[in-house]
Residue, then its C-alpha position, 0 to 999 in steps of 0.5 A: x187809408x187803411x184801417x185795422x180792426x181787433x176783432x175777438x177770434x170768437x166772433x170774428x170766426x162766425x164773421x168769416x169771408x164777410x168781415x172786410x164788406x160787412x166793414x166797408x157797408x158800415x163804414x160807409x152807412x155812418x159816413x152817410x148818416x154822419x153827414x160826412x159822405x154824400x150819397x155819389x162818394x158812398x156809390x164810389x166807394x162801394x162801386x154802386x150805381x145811384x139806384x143801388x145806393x138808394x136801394x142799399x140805404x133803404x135797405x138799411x134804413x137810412x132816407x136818401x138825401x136827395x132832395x127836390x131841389x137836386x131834382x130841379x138842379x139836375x133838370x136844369x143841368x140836362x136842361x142846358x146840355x140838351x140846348x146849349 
C-alpha cells in the first residue's frame, strides 16, 4: 500500500529528508497504540529487533504490551524445543 500525504510546502520544508521515516514512526506508533499492530508487525515493518522496538516505543511513550503471560508462553515454547 502506498499512501500519499499533502503536506504545506512551509512545513514540509523544515521536514526535509525525515518526512517518509518521521511517517513511518508514527504510523506504526498508532497502529501499536490502536491495538492494530502487534509489537513483532510494528518490529517488521520498521525492520527492528524486539529489544529495539521496546526501546522505540519507550522512547516514545508507549508501555510494551507484552505481558507475563507471553513470558511463561514463550518459556514454554523453548521449554519443548529444548526436550522434544
Amino acid at each position: 500500500m502506498t499512501v500519499t500525504l499533502d503536506i504545506p510546502e512551509e512545513l514540509a520544508v523544515r521536514l526535509g529528508d525525515r518526512a517518509e521515516g518521521l511517517t513511518r514512526e508514527a504510523l506504526a506508533v498508532a497502529a501499536v497504540k490502536a491495538g492494530l499492530w502487534s509489537e513483532g508487525e510494528l518490529g517488521r515493518f520498521l525492520g527492528m529487533s524486539r529489544f529495539r522496538v521496546w526501546q522505540f516505543l519507550r522512547d516514545q511513550g508507549v508501555d510494551s504490551q507484552y505481558s507475563w503471560e507471553d513470558l511463561q508462553s514463550e518459556r514454554e515454547i523453548f521449554r519443548k524445543a529444548a526436550h522434544p
